[in-house]
C-alpha positions as a printed Julia matrix, in Angstrom:
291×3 Matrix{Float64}:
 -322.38  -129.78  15.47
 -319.63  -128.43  17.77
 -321.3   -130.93  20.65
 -321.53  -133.68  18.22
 -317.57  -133.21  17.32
 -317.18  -133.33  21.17
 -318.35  -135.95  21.45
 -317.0   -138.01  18.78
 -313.89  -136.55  19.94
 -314.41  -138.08  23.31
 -315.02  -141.34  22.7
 -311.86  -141.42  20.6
 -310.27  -140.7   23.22
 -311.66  -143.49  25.5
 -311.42  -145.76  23.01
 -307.32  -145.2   22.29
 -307.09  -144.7   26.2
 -305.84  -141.21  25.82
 -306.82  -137.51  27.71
 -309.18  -135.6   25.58
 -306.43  -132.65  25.86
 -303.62  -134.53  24.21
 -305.86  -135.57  21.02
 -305.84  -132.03  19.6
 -303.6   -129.84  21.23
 -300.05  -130.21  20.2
 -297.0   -128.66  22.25
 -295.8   -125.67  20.44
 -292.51  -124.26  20.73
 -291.94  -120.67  20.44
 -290.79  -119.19  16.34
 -287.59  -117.85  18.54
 -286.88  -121.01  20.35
 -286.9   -123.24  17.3
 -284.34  -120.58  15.68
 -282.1   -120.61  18.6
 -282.55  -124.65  18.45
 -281.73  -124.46  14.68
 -278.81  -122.68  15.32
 -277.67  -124.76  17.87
 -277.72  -127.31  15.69
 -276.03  -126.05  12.51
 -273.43  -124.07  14.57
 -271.9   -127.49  16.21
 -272.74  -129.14  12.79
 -269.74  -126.67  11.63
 -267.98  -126.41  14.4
 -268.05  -129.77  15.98
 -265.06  -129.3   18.6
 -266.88  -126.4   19.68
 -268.35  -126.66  23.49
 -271.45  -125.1   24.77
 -269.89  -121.67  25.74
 -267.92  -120.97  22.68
 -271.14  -121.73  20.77
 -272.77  -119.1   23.0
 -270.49  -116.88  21.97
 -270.85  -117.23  18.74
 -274.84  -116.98  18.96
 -274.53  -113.59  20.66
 -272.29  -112.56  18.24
 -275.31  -113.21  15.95
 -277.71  -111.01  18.08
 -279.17  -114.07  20.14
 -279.86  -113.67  23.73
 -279.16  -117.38  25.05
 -277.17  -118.03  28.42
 -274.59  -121.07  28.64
 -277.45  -123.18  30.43
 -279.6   -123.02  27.25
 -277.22  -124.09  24.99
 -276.05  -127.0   27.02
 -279.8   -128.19  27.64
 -279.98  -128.05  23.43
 -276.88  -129.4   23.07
 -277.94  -132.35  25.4
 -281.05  -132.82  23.88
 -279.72  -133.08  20.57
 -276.91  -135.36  21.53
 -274.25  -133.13  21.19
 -271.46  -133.26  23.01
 -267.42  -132.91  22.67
 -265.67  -135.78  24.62
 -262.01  -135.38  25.19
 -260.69  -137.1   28.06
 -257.39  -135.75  29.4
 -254.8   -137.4   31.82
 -253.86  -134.85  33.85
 -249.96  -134.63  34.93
 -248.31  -133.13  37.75
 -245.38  -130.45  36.89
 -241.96  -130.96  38.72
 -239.81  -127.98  39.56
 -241.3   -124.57  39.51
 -243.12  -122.94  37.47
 -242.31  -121.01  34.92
 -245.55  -119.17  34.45
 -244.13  -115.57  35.23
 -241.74  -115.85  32.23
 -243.99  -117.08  29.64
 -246.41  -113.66  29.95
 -246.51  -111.21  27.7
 -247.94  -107.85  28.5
 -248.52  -106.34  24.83
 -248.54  -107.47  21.22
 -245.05  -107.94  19.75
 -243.59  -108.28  22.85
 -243.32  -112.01  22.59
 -243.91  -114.32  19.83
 -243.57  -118.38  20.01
 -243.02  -120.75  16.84
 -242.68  -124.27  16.62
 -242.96  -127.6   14.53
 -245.97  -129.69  14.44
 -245.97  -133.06  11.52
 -249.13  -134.32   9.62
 -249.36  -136.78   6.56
 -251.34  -136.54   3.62
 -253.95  -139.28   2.19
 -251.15  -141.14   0.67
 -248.99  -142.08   3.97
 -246.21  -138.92   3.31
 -245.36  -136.78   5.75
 -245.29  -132.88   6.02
 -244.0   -130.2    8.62
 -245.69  -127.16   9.68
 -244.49  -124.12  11.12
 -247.18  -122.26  13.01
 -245.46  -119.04  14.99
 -248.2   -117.04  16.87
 -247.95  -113.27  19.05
 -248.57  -114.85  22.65
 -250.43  -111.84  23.97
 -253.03  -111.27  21.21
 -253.32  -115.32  20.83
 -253.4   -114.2   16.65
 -251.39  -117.09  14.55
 -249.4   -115.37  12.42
 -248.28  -118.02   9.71
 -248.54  -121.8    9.17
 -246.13  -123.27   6.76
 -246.44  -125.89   5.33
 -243.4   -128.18   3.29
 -241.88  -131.64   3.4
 -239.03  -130.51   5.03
 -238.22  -127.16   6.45
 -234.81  -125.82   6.87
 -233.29  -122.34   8.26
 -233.63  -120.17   5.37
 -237.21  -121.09   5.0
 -237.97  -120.05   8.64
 -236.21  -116.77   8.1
 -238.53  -116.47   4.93
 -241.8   -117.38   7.51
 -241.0   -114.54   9.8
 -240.07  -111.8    7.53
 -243.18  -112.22   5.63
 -244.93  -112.33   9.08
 -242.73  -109.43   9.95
 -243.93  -107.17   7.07
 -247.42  -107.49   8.04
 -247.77  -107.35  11.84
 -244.16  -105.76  13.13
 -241.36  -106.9   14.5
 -241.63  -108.88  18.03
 -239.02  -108.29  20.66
 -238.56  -111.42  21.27
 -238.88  -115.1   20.19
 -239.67  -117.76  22.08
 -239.15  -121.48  21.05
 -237.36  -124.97  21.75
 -233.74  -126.1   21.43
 -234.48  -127.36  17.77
 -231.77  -127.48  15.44
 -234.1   -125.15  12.99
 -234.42  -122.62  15.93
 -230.28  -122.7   17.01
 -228.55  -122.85  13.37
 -225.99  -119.91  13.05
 -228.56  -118.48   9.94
 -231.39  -118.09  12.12
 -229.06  -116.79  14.9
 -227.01  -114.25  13.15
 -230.64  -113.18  11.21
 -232.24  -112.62  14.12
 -229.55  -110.33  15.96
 -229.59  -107.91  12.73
 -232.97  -107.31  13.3
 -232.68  -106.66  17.13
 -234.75  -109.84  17.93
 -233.91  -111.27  21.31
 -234.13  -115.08  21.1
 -236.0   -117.16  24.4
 -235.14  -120.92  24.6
 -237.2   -122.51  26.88
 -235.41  -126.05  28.87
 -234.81  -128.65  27.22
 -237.55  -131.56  27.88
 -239.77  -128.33  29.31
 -242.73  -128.08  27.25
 -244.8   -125.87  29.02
 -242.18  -122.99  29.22
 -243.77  -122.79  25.97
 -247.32  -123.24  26.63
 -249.23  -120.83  24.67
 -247.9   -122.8   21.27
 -248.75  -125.88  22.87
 -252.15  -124.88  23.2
 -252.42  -123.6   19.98
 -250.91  -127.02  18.18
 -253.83  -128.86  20.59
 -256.47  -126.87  18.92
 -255.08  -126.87  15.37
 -254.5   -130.59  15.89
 -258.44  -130.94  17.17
 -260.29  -128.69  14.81
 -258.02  -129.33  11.65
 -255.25  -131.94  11.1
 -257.96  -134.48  12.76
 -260.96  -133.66  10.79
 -259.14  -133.25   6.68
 -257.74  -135.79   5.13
 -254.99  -134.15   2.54
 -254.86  -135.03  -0.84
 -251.57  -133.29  -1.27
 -249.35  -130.59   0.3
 -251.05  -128.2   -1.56
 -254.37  -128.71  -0.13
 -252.94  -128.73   2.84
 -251.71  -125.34   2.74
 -255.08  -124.49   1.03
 -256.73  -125.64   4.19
 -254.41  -124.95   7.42
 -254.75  -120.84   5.59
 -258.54  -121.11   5.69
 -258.48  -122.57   9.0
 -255.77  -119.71  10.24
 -258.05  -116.95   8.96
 -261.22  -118.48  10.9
 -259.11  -118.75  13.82
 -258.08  -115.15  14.07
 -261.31  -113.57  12.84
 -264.48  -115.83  13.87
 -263.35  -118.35  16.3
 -263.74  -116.65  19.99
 -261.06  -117.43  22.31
 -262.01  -118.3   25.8
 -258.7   -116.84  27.3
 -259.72  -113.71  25.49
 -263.06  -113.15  26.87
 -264.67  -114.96  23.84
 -263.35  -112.12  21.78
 -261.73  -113.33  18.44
 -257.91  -112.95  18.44
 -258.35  -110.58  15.61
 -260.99  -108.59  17.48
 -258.6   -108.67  20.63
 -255.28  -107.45  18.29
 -257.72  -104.63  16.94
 -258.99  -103.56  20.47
 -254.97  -103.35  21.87
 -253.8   -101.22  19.0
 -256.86   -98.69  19.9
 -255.56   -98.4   23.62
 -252.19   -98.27  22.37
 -252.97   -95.4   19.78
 -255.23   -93.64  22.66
 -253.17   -90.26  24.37
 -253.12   -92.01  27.68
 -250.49   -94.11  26.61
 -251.44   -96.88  28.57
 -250.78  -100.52  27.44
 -253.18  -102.65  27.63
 -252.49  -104.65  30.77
 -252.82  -101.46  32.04
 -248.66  -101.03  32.7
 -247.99   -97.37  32.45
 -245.5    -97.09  29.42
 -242.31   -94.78  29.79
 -243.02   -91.6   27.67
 -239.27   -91.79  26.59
 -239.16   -94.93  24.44
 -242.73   -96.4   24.64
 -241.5    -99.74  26.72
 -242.24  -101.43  29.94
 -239.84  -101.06  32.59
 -239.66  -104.58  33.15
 -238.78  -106.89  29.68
 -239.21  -110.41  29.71
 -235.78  -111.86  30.47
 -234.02  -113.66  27.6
């Protein structure tokens, strides 16, 4: 019987022009592979301005053992890919790279304005103000217009849940210079940092931010109204801070990152964690960032 199936089998084969070997054995991939493949898949299905290494991350964060290479091949074989062309452009003058660091959370946070519209054509400002060494956003805001007092009401909210910063970093708008803001922030011993005018990457880190909030939000939603809008950027804050890895973080989430420099902070060695040795006396740097 077993010959007989043979050779049936055989001359099948002949007849279709086909190798014996390919008419019943079929190329099986691996139960852990097809996972991996699977979650490949649905990850940039969520995430779709994700590239291959922060959806690495993200698998071993999920206990998968995949390197960079493996993802791209799935990626590639999937046809998934993230084009974004960028013109790059030369910076005049010098840079001002040493004065935009911050060496510890609170020691420097950046706000600015960034517009959207909803479905209907009308437009909406949003605040975003982030802590440039942790990388965390700490609000969005959302409103048709957005005056003085409202920013004062941003901060002090943001205030009461992560600290006060030591300083503030943010353009020559007329939001950011009014006396209110001014007078508000010397009660509360903020220093103020204005970068140039026409000088947008004295304030890069919120520049970055507003290109990945403009990518992996304001581009993808369309609003029905304001209130969805603040419905949404929240959601999208909360992902950003607690699942979204940050390259410039190690692929550690900003949240994760905040979390691990309050440990060292707390620990008796005192150090910070750039590894600056603090000053016993009041707990700061010996070298704050100029205002």
């Amino acid at each position: 019987m077993e010959e007989g199936w043979s050779g049936s089998t055989a001359a099948a084969c002949r007849a279709l022009g086909l190798a014996r070997s390919s008419f019943y054995r079929e190329s099986r991939e691996a139960v852990e592979s097809r996972r991996v493949r699977k979650e490949v898949v649905e990850l940039s299905g969520k995430h779709p301005r994700y590239g291959y290494r922060r959806i690495t991350a993200l698998l071993r964060r999920d206990g998968f053992a995949v390197n960079p290479k493996r993802v791209a091949r799935l990626r590639r074989e999937e046809g998934l890919k993230v084009s974004k062309r960028q013109r790059r452009m030369r910076r005049l003058g010098t840079s001002t790279s040493e004065r935009q660091r911050a060496e510890r959370p609170r020691q420097v946070w950046s706000w600015d304005f960034v517009e959207d519209q909803t479905e209907a054509g009308t437009r909406f400002r949003i605040l975003t103000l982030i802590d440039e060494h942790t990388r965390e956003c700490l609000a969005t805001h959302a409103a048709w217009s957005i005056r003085a007092v409202d920013v004062i009401g941003v901060v002090e909210v943001a205030i009461a849940r992560y600290g006060a910063p030591e300083h503030i970093r943010s353009d020559n708008g007329p939001e950011f210079i009014a006396y209110a803001i001014q007078d508000w922030l010397a009660a509360q011993s903020i220093k103020t940092i204005y970068i140039k005018p026409g000088s947008p990457w004295e304030n890069g880190h919120i520049e970055s931010f507003h290109d990945k909030l403009r990518d992996e939000c304001l581009n993808r939603e369309l609003f029905a109204s304001l209130a969805e809008a603040r419905v949404i950027l929240e959601g999208w804050r909360v992902e950003y801070n607690t699942l979204r890895p940050h390259s410039s973080l190690g692929y550690q989430t900003p949240g994760e990152f905040a979390a691990a420099c309050k440990s060292r902070l707390q620990s008796p060695s005192g150090l910070l964690p750039s590894g600056l040795a603090s000053n016993p006396q009041t707990n700061q740097t010996s070298q704050p960032i100029p205002a």
